[in-house]
C-alpha positions, 0 to 999 in steps of 0.5 A: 801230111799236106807239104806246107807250100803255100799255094795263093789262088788269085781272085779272078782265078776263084771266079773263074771257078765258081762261073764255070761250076756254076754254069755247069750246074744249070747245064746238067740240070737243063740236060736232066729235066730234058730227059725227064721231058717224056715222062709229062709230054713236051706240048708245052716245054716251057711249062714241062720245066716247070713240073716238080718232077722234071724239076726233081730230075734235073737237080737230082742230076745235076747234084749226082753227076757233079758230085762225082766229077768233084770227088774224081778232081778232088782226088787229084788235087789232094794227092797234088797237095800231099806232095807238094806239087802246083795244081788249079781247082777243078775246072768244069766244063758246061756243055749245051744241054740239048745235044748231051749230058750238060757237061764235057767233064771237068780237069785240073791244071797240074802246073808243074812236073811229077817227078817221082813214081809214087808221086806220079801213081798216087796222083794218077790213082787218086782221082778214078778211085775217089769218083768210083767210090761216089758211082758207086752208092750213086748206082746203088741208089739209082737201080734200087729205086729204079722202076721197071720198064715194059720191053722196047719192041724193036724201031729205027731211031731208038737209043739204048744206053747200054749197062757196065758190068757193075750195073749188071753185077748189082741187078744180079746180085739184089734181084733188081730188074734188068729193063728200067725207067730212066731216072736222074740218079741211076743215069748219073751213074752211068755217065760218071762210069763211062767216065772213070772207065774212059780216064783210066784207059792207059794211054798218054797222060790219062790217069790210066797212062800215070798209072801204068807208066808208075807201075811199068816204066817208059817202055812198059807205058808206049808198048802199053798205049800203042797196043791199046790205041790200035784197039780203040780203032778197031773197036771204034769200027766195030762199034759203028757197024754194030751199033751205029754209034761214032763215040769211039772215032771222037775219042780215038780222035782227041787221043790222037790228035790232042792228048797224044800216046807218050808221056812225059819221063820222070826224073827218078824213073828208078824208083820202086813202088811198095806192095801197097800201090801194086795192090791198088794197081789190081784195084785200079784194073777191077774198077776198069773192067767193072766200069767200062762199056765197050759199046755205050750207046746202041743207036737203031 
């Protein structure tokens, strides 16, 4: 049952808002015609972004993507709700559609302490699992109608998007082919796992860093953060010697610098969570290892 504390949204507020979605929808359909691009040539851009299929491609990854991202933020709004704690509609952020996915992500503002584990959990949980549960039939969608692509003989300047394990996991299990086109719904996917398996790392106030610290305590949280942060800086290394690709160094370096390792003490840090919550801890972690991708990108 939602707390019957009253939460007032200011007018300028709500258009903040709807701006903000609405130019990321243009962004992440921009970003999903540009990709679509190749499919009709780019002699003539302005006419390409005009053919039904590049049309068909951007709204469909757009839809797809923002779909997910609303459903991960929803998630934490809704458990903010529950418990009666002050948090904003989800912020989404656009991002110039020529040089990525059209979008930085989206975030809420919680506005005010969590002051209980259980609270702190559900509101750390909330969120990866509400956007995992739309990846989900998203990649099955996008891998079944997926259409199969020739092998990439090896050249300079290639990018491949390497797959999660789910993605993996789904191929074996349908017989689907390994090496596909690429289609709107399927990369939508793909960014929304890289997502959940970056939100559920267990560093800071990241949902993985509310989840460990509910599950674990204070001490349990920095040891956690800290073992997981050094690992991060190796695998950024690694990931840079092997497969050319810097992705690690920036988020090691907005970790570092802007969202930090320690998270802040709640005031009952005694409270104990049921076996239900430690369940979907367990859970939590599956949707990690199914999600994440240690080296996303493979630049040749």
């Amino acid at each position: 049952m939602f707390s019957a504390r009253e939460f007032r949204i200011p007018l300028r507020r709500l258009i903040l808002h709807a701006v903000l979605l609405l130019s990321t929808l243009v962004t992440t359909f921009l970003a999903g015609a540009f990709f679509a691009l190749g499919s009709v040539g780019w002699e003539d851009v302005s006419t390409a972004l005009t053919h039904p299929a590049v049309v068909s491609s951007g709204l469909a990854y757009s839809f797809t993507l923002l779909t997910i991202l609303l459903a991960h933020e929803l998630g934490h709004y809704l458990a903010c709700r529950y418990y009666g704690i002050r948090a904003s509609l989800p912020y989404f952020i656009p991002a110039p559609p020529v040089i990525g996915i059209g979008t930085f992500g989206a975030f809420i503002r919680i506005q005010e302490p969590i002051r209980s584990r259980r609270a702190l959990f559900d509101v750390g949980i909330a969120g990866p699992l509400a956007g995992f549960a739309v990846t989900l039939p998203a990649a099955v969608v996008g891998l079944w109608f997926a259409d199969p692509a020739p092998p990439v003989p090896f050249s300079e300047g290639v990018i491949t998007f390497n797959d999660p394990a789910l993605f993996i996991l789904l191929q074996r299990v349908f017989d689907l082919p390994i090496m596909i086109q690429w289609n709107p719904v399927h990369f939508a996917a793909w960014v929304g796992m890289l997502a959940t398996s970056l939100n559920l790392l267990p560093l800071g106030q990241l949902d993985g860093g509310h989840i460990v610290y509910a599950l674990l305590g204070r001490r349990g949280h920095r040891w956690m953060a800290r073992g997981i942060f050094f690992l991060m800086i190796g695998l950024a290394f690694y990931a840079y010697d092997r497969h050319r690709w810097i992705g690690w160094f920036v988020y090691v370096g907005l970790i570092g610098l802007l969202i930090g390792l320690k998270h802040p003490p709640l005031e009952d840090e005694q409270e104990s969570l049921d076996r239900r919550r430690k369940v979907l801890g367990i859970i939590a972690l599956i949707v990690f290892a199914l999600s994440f991708m240690p080296f996303p990108i493979t630049l040749t």
